[in-house]
BAVO-457093 format. One line per field, with one value per atom (N, C-alpha, C): residue number from 1; residue in three letters; chain; atom name; z negated, y negated, x. Coordinates in steps of 0.2 Angstrom, whole numbers, plus 5000, padded with zeros to 4 digits. Example, Ala and Ser with C-alpha at 12.3 -4.5 7.8 and 13.67 -1.06 7.14 Angstrom:
2
num	c(1 | 1 | 1 | 2 | 2 | 2)
residu	c(ALA | ALA | ALA | SER | SER | SER)
chaine	c(A | A | A | A | A | A)
atome	c(N | CA | C | N | CA | C)
Z	c(4961 | 4961 | 4961 | 4965 | 4964 | 4961)
Y	c(5028 | 5022 | 5016 | 5011 | 5005 | 5000)
X	c(5066 | 5062 | 5066 | 5064 | 5068 | 5064)
***
This chain:
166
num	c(1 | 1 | 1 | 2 | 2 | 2 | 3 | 3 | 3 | 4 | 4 | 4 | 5 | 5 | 5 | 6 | 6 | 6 | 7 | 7 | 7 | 8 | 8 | 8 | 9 | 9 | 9 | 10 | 10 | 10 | 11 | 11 | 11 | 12 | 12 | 12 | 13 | 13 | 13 | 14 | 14 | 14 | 15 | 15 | 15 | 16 | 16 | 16 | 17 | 17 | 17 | 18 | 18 | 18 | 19 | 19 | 19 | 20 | 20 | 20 | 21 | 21 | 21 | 22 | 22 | 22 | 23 | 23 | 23 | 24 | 24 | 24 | 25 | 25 | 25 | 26 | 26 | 26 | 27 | 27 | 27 | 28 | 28 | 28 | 29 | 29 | 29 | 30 | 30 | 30 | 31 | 31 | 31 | 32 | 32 | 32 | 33 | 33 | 33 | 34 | 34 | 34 | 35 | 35 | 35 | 36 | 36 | 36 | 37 | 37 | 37 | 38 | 38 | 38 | 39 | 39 | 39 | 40 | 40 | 40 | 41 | 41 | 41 | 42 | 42 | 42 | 43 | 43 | 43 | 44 | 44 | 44 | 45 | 45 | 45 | 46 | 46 | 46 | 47 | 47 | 47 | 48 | 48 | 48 | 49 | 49 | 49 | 50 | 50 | 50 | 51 | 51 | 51 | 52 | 52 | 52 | 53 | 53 | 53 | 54 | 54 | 54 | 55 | 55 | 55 | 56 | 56 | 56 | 57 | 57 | 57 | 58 | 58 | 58 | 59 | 59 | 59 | 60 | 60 | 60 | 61 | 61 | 61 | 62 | 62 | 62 | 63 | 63 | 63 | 64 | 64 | 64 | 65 | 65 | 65 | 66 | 66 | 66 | 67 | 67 | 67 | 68 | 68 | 68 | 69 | 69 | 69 | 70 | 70 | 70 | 71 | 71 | 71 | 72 | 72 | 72 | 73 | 73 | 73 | 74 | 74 | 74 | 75 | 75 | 75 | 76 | 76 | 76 | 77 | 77 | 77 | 78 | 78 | 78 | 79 | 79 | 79 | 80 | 80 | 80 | 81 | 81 | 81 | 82 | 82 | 82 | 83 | 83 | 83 | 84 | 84 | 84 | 85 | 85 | 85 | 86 | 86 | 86 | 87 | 87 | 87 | 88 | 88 | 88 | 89 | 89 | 89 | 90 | 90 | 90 | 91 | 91 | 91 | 92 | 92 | 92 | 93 | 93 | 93 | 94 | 94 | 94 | 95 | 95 | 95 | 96 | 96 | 96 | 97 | 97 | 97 | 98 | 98 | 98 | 99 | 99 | 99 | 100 | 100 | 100 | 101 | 101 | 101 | 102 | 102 | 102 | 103 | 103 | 103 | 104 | 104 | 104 | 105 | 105 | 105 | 106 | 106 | 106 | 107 | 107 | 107 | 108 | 108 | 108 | 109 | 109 | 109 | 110 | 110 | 110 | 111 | 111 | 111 | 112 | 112 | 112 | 113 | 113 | 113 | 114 | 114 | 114 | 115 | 115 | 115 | 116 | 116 | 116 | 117 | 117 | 117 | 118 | 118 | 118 | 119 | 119 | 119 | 120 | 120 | 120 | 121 | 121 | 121 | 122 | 122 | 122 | 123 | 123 | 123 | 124 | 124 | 124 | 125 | 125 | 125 | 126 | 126 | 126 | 127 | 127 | 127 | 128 | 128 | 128 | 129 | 129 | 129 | 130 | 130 | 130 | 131 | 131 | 131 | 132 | 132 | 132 | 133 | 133 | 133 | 134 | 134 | 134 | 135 | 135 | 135 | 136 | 136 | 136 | 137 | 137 | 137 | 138 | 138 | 138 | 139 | 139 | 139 | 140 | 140 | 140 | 141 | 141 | 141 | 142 | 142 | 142 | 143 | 143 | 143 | 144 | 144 | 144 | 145 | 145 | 145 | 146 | 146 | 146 | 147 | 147 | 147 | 148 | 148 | 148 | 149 | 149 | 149 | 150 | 150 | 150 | 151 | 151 | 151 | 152 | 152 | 152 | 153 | 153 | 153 | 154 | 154 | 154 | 155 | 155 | 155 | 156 | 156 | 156 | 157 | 157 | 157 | 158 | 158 | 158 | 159 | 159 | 159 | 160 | 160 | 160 | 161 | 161 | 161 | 162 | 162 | 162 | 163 | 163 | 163 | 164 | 164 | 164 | 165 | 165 | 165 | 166 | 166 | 166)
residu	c(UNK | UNK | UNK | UNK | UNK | UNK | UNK | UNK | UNK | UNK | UNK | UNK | UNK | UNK | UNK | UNK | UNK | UNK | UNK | UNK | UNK | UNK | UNK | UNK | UNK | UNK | UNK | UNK | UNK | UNK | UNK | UNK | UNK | UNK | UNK | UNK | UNK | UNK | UNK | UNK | UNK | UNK | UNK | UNK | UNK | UNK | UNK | UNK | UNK | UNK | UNK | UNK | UNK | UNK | UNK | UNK | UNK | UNK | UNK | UNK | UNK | UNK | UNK | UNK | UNK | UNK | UNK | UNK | UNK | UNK | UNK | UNK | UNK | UNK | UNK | UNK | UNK | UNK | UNK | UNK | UNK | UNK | UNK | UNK | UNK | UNK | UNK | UNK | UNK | UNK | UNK | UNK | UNK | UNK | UNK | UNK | UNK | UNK | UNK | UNK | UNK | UNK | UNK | UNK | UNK | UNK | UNK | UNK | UNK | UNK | UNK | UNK | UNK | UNK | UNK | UNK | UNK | UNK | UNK | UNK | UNK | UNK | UNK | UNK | UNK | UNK | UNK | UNK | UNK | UNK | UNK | UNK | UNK | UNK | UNK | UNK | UNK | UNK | UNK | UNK | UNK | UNK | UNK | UNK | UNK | UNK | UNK | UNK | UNK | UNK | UNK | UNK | UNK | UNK | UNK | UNK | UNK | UNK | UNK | UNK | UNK | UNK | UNK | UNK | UNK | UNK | UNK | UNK | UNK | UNK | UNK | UNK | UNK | UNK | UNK | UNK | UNK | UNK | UNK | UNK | UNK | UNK | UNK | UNK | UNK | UNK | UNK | UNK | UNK | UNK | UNK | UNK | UNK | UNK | UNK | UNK | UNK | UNK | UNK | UNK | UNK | UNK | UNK | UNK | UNK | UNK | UNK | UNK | UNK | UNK | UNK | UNK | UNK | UNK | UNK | UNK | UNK | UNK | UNK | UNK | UNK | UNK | UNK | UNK | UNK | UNK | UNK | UNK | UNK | UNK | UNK | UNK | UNK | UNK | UNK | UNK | UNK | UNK | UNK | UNK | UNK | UNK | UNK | UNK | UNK | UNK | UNK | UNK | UNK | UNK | UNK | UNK | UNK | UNK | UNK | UNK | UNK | UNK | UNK | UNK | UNK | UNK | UNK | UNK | UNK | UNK | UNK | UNK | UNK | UNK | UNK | UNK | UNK | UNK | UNK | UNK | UNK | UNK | UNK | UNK | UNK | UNK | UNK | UNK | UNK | UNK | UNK | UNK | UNK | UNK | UNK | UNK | UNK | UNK | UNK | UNK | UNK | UNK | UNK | UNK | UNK | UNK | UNK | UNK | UNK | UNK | UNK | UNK | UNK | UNK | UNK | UNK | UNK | UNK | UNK | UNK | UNK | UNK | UNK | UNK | UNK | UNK | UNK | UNK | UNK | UNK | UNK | UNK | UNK | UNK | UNK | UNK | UNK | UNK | UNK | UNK | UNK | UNK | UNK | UNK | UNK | UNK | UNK | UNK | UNK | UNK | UNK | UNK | UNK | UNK | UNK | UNK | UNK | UNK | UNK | UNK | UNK | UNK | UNK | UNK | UNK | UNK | UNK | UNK | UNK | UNK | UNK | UNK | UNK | UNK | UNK | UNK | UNK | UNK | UNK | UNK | UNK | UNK | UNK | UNK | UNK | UNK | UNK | UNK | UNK | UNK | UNK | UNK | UNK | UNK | UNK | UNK | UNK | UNK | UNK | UNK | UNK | UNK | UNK | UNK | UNK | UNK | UNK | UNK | UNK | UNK | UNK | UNK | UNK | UNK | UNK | UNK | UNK | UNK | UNK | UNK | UNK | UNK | UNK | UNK | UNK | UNK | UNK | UNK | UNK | UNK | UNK | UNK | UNK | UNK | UNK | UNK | UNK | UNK | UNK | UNK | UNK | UNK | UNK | UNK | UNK | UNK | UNK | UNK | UNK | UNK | UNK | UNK | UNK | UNK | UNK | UNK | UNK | UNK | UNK | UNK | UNK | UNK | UNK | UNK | UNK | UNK | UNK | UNK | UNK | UNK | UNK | UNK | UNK | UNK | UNK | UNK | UNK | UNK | UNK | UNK | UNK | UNK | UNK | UNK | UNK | UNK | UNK | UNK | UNK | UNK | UNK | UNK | UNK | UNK | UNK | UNK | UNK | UNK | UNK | UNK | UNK | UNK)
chaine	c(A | A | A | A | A | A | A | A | A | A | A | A | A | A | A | A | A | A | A | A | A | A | A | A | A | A | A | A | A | A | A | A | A | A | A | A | A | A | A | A | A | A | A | A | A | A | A | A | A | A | A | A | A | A | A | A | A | A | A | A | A | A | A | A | A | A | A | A | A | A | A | A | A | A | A | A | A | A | A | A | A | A | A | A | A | A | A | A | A | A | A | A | A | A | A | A | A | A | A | A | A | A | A | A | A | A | A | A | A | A | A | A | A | A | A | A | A | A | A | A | A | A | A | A | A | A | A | A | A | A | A | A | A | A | A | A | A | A | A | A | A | A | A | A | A | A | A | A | A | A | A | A | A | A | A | A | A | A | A | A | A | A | A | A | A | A | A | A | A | A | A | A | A | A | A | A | A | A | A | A | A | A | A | A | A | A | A | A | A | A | A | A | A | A | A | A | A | A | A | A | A | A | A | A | A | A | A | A | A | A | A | A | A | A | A | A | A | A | A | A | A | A | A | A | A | A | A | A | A | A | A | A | A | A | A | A | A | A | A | A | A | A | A | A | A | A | A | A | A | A | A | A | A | A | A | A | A | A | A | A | A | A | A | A | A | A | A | A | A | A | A | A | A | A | A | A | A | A | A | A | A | A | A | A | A | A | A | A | A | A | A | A | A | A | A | A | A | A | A | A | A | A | A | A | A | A | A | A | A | A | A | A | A | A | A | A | A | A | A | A | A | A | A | A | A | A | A | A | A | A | A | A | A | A | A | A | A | A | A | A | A | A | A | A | A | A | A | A | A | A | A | A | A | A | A | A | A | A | A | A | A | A | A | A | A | A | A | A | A | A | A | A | A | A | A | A | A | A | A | A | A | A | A | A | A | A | A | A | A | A | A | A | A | A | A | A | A | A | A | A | A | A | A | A | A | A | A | A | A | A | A | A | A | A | A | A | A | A | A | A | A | A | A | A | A | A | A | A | A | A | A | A | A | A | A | A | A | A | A | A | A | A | A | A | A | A | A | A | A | A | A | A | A | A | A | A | A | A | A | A | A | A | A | A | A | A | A | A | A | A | A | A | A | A | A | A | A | A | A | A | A | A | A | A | A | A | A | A | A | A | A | A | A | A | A | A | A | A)
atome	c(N | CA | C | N | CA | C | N | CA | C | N | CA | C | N | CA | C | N | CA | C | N | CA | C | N | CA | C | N | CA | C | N | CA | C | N | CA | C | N | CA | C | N | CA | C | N | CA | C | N | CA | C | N | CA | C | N | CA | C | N | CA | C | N | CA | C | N | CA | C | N | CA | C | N | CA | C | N | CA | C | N | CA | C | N | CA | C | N | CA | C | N | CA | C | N | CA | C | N | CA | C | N | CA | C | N | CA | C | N | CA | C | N | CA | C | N | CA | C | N | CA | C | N | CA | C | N | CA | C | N | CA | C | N | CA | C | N | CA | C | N | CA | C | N | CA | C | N | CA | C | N | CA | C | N | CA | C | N | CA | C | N | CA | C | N | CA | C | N | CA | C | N | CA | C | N | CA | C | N | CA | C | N | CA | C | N | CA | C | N | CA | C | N | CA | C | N | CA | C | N | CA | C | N | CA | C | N | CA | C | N | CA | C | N | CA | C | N | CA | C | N | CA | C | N | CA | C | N | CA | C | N | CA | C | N | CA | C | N | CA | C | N | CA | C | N | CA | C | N | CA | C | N | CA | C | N | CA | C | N | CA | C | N | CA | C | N | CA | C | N | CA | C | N | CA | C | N | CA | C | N | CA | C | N | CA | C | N | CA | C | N | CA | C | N | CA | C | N | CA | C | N | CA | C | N | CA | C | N | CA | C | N | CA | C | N | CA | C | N | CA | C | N | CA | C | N | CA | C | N | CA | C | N | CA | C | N | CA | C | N | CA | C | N | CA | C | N | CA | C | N | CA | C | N | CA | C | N | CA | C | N | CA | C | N | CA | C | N | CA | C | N | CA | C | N | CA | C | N | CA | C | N | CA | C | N | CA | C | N | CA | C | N | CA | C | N | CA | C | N | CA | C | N | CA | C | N | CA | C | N | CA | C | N | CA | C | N | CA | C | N | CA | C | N | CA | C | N | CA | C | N | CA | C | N | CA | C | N | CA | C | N | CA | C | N | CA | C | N | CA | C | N | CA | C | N | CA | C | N | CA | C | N | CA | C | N | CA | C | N | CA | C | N | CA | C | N | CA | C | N | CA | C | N | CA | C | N | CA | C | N | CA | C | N | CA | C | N | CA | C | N | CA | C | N | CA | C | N | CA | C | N | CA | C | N | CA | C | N | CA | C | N | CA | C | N | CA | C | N | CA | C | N | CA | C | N | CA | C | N | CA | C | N | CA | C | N | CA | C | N | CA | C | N | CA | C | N | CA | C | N | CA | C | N | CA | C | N | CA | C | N | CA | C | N | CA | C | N | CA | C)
Z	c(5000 | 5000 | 5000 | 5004 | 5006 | 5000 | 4996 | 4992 | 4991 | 4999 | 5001 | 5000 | 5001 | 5000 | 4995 | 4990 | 4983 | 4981 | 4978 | 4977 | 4969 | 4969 | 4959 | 4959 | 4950 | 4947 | 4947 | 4944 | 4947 | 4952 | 4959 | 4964 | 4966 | 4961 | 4960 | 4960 | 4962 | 4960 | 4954 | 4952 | 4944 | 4940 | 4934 | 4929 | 4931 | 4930 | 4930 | 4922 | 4918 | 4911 | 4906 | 4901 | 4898 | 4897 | 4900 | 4901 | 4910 | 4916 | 4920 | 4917 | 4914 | 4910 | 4907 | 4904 | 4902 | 4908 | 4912 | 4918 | 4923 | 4923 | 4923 | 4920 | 4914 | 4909 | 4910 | 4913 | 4915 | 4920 | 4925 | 4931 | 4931 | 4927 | 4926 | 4922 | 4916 | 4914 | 4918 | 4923 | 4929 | 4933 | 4933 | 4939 | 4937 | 4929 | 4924 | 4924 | 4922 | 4923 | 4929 | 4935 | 4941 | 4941 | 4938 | 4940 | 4934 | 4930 | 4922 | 4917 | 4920 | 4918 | 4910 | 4908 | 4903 | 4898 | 4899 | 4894 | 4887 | 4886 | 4879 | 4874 | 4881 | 4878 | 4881 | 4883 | 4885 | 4880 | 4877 | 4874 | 4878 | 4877 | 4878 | 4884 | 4889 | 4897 | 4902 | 4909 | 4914 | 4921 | 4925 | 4932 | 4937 | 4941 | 4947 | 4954 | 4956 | 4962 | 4969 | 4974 | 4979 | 4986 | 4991 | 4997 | 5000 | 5001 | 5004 | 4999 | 4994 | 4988 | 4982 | 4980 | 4973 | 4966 | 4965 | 4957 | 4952 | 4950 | 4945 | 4940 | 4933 | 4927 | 4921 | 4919 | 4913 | 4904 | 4901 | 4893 | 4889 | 4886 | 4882 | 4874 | 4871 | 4868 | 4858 | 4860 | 4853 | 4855 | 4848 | 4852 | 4844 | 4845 | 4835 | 4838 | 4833 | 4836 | 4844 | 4844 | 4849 | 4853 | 4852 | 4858 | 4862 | 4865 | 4868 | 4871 | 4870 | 4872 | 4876 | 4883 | 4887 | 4891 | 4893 | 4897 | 4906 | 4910 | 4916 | 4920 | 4925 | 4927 | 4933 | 4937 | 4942 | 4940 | 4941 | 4939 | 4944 | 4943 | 4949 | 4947 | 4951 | 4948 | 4952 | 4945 | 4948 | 4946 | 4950 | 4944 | 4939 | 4937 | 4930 | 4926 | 4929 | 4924 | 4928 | 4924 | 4928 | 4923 | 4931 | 4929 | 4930 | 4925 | 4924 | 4928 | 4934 | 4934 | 4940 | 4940 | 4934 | 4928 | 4923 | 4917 | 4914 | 4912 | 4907 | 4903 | 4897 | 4891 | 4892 | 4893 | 4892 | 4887 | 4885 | 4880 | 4882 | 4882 | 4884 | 4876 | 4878 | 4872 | 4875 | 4872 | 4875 | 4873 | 4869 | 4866 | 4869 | 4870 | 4874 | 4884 | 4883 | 4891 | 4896 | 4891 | 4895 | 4894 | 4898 | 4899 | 4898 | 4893 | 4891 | 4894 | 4897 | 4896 | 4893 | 4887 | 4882 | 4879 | 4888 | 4889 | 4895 | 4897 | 4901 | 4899 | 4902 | 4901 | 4905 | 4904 | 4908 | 4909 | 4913 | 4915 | 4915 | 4919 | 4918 | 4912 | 4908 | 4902 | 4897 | 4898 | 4893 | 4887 | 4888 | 4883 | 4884 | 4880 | 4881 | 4881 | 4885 | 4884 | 4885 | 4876 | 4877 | 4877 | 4878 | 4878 | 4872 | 4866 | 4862 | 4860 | 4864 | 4865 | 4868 | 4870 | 4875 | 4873 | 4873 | 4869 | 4871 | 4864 | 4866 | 4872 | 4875 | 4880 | 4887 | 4887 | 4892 | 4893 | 4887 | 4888 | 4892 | 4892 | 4897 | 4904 | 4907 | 4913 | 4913 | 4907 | 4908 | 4908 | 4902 | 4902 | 4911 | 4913 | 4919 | 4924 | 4925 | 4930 | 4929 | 4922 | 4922 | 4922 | 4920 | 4922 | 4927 | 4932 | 4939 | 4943 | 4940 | 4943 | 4942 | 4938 | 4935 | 4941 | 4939 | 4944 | 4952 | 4954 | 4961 | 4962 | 4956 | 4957 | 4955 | 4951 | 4950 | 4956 | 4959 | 4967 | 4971 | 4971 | 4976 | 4976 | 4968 | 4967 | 4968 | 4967 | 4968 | 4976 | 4981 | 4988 | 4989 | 4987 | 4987 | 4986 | 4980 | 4980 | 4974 | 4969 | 4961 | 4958 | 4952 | 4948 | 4942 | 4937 | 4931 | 4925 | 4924 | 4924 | 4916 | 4914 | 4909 | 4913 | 4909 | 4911 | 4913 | 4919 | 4922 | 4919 | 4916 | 4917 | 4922 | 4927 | 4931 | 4938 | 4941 | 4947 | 4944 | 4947 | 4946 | 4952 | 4946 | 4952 | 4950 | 4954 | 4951 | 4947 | 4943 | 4936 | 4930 | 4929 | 4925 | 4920 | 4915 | 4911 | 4914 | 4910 | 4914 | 4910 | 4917 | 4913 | 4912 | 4907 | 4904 | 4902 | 4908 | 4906 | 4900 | 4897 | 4892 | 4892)
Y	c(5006 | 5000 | 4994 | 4989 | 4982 | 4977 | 4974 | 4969 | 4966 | 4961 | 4958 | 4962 | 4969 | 4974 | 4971 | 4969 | 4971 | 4963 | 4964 | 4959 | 4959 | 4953 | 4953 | 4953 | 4957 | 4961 | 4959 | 4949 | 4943 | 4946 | 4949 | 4948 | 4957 | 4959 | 4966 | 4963 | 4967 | 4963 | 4970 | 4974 | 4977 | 4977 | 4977 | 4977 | 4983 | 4982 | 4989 | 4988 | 4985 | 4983 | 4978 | 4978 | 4973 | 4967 | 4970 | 4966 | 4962 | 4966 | 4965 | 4956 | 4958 | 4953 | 4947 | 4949 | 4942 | 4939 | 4941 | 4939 | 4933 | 4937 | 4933 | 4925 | 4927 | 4921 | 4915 | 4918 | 4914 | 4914 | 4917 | 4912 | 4907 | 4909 | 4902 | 4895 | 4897 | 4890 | 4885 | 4890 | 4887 | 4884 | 4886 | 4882 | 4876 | 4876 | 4872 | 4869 | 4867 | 4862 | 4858 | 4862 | 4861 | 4852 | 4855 | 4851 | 4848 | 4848 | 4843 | 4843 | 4840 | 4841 | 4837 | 4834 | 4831 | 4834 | 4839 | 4841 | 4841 | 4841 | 4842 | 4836 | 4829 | 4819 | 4820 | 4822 | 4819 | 4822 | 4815 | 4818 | 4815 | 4817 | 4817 | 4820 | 4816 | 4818 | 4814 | 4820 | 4817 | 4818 | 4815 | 4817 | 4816 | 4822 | 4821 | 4821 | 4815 | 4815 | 4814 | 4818 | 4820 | 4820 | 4815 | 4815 | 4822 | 4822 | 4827 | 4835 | 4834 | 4840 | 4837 | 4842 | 4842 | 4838 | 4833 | 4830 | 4836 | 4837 | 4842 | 4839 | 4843 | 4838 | 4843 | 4838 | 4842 | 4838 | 4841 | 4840 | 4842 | 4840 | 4840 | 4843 | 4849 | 4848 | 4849 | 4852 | 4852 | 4853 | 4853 | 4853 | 4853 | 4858 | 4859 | 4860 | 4859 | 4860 | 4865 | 4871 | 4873 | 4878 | 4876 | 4876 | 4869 | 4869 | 4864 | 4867 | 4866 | 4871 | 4865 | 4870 | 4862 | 4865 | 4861 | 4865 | 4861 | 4868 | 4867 | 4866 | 4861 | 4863 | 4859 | 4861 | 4857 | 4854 | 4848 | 4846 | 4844 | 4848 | 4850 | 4844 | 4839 | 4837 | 4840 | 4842 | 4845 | 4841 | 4844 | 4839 | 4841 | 4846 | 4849 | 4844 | 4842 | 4840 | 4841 | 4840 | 4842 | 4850 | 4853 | 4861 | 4860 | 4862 | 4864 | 4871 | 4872 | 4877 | 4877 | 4882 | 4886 | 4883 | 4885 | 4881 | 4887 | 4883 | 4890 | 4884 | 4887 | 4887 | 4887 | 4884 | 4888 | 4886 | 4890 | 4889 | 4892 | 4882 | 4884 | 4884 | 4890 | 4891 | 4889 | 4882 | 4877 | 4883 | 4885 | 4888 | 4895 | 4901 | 4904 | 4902 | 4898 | 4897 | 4901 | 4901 | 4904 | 4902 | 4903 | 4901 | 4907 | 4907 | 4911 | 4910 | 4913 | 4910 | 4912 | 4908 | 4910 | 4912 | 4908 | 4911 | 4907 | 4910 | 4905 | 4903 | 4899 | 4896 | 4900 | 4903 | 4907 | 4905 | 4902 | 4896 | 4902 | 4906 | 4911 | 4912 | 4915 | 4915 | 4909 | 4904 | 4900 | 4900 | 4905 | 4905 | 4907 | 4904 | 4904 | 4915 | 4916 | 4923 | 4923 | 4928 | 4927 | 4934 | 4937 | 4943 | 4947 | 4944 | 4945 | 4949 | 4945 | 4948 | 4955 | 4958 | 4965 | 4970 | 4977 | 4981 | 4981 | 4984 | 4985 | 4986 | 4993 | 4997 | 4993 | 4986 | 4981 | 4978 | 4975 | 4967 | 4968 | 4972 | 4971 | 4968 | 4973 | 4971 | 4965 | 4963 | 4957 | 4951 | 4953 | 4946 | 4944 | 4951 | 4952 | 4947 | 4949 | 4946 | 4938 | 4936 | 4928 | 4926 | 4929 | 4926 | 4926 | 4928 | 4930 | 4925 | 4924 | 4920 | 4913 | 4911 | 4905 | 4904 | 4909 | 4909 | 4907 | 4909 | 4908 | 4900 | 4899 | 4893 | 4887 | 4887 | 4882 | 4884 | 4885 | 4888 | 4882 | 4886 | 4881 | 4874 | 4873 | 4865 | 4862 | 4863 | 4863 | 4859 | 4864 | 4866 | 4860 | 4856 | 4852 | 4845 | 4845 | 4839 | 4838 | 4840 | 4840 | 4839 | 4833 | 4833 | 4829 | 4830 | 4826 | 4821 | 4816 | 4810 | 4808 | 4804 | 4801 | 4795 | 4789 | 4784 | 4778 | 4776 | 4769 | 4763 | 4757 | 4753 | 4747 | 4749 | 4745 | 4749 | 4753 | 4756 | 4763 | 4762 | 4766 | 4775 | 4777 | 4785 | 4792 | 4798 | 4800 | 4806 | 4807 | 4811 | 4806 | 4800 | 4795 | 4797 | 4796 | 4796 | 4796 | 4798 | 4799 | 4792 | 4788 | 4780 | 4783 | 4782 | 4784 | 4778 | 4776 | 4771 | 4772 | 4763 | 4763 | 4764)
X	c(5004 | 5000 | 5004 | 5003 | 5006 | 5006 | 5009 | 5008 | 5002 | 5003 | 4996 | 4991 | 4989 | 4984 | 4980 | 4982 | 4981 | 4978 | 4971 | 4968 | 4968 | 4964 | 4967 | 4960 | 4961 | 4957 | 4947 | 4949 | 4944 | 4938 | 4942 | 4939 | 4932 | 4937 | 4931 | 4923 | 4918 | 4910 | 4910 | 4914 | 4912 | 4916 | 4917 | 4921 | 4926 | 4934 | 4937 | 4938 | 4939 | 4941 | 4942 | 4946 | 4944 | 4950 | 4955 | 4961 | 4959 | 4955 | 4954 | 4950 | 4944 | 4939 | 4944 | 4949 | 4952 | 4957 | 4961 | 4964 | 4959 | 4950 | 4946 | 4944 | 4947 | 4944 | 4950 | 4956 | 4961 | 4960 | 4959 | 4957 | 4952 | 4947 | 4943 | 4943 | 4949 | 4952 | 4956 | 4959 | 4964 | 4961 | 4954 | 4951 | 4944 | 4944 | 4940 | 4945 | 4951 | 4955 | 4957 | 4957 | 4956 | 4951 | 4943 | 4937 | 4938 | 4942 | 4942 | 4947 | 4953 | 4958 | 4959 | 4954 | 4954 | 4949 | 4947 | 4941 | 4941 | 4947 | 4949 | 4948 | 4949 | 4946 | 4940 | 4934 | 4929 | 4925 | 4921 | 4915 | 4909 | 4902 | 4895 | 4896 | 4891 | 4888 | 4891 | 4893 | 4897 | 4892 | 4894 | 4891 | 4897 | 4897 | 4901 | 4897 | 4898 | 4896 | 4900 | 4895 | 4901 | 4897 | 4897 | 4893 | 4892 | 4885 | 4881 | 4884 | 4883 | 4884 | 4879 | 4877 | 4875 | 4877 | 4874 | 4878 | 4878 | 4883 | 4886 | 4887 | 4884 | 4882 | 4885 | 4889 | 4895 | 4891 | 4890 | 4890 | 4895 | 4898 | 4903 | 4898 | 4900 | 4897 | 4900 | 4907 | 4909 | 4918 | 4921 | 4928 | 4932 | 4934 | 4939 | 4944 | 4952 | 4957 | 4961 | 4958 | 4957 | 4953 | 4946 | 4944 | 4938 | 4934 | 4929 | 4925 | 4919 | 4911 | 4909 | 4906 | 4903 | 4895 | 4894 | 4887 | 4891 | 4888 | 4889 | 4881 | 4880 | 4873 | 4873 | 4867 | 4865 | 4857 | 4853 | 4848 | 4843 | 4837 | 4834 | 4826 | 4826 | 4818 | 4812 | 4808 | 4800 | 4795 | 4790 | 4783 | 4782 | 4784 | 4784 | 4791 | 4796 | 4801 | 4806 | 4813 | 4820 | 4821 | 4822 | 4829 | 4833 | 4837 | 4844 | 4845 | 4852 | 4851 | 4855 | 4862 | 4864 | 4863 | 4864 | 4864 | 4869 | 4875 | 4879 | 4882 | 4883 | 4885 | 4894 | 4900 | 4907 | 4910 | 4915 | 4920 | 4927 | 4930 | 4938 | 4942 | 4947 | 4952 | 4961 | 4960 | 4965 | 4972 | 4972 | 4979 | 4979 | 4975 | 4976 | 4974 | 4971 | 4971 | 4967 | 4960 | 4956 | 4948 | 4944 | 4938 | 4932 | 4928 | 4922 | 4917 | 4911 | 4903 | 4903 | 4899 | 4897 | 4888 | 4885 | 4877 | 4873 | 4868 | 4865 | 4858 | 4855 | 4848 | 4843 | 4840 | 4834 | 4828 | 4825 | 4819 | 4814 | 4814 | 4807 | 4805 | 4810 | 4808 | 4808 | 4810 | 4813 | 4818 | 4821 | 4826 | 4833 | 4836 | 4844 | 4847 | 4850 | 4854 | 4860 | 4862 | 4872 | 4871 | 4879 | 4881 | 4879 | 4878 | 4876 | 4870 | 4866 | 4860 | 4861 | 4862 | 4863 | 4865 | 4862 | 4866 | 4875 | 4878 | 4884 | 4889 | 4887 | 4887 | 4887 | 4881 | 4881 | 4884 | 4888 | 4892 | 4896 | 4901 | 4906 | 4903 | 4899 | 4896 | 4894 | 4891 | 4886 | 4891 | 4899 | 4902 | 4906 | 4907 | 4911 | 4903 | 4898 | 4895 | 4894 | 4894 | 4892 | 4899 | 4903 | 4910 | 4913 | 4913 | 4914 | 4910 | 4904 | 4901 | 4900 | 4905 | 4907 | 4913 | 4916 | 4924 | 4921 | 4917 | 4915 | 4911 | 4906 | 4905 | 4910 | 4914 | 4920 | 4925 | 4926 | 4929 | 4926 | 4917 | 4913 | 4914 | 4912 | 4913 | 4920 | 4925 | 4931 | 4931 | 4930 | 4930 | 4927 | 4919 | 4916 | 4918 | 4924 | 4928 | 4926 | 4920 | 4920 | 4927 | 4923 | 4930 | 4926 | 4930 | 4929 | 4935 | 4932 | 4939 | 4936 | 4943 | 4941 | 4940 | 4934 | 4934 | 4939 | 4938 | 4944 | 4942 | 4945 | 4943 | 4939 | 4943 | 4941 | 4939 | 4939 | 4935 | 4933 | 4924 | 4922 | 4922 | 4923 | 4925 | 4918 | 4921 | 4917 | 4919 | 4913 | 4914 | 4914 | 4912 | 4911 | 4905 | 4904 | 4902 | 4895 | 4888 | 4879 | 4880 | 4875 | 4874 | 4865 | 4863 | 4857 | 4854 | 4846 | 4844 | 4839 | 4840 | 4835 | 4828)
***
């Protein structure tokens, strides 16, 4: 088999294991620093906006010495209201250098679901599909020109802070 042959572990669509699973969770911090290379200063709500793409909407939502919990989403209006959606929950661990989901929002049903919820036997698969799938959408966005900034003074960019009318 050829070097090149050989795909990383990431790109499997099953779990081979669970060292495979954290190789994931690195590839996903490397490419959440990629779209927010400041995560670790931003607090509250950010937007990134990007001609003829989607506005990608980051919350900030906690942050102790090492790690930062954010939400990821897109924001959809209905006549029922706005959906969020993806809607994932993540956690970066700045000192090991990887990225978790740590759950998503489920609109049909209206309730938040972590791996936790699942029986044991499930999690792996479960962490491996929403993680995977974070990895693919952080790619997307990336590819799209998404990014997140700390605030400029003086020219406004994108990924700036949600201005929230009164």
């Amino acid at each position: 088999m050829l070097i090149q042959d050989i795909k990383p572990a990431y790109l499997e669509p099953v779990p081979q294991s669970f060292a495979a699973l954290m190789d994931l969770y690195e590839a996903n911090y490397i490419r959440l620093r990629q779209l927010c290379p400041e995560l670790g200063d931003l607090q509250g709500e950010y937007v990134s906006r990007v001609a003829g793409a989607m506005d990608l909407h980051l919350e900030v939502l906690e942050h102790t010495p090492y790690t930062s919990t954010a939400r990821l989403t897109y924001l959809f209006e209905e006549p029922d209201g706005t959906r969020r959606s993806p809607d994932l929950l993540v956690r970066m661990f700045h000192d090991a250098r990887q990225v978790e989901v740590l759950g998503r929002h489920c609109r049909p049903l209206d309730v938040n679901i972590t791996v936790e919820d699942l029986p044991r036997q499930r999690s792996l698969a479960c962490k491996w599909r929403l993680n995977r799938f974070l990895f693919k959408w952080l790619g997307y966005s990336l590819r799209q020109g998404h990014r997140f900034h700390l605030p400029e003074t003086d020219t406004p960019a994108a990924g700036l802070p949600l201005e929230i009318a009164p």
